[in-house]
C-alpha positions in Angstrom: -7.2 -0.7 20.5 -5.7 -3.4 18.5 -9.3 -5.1 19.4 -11.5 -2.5 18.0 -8.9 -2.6 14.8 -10.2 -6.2 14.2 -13.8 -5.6 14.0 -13.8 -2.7 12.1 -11.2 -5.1 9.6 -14.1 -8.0 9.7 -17.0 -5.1 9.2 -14.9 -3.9 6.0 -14.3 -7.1 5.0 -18.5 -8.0 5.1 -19.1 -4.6 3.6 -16.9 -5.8 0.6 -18.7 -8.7 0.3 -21.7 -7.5 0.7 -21.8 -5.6 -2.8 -20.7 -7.7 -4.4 -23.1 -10.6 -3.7 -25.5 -8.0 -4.5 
């Protein structure tokens, strides 16, 4: 669902960022 598509887009996005903080 177009739902679902938006969290797994925010949990990509915070996976991104996530690196690269690190």
């Amino acid at each position: 669902t177009i739902r679902a598509n938006s969290v797994q887009l925010e949990n990509l996005a915070t996976s991104l960022k996530t690196p690269m903080i690190g």
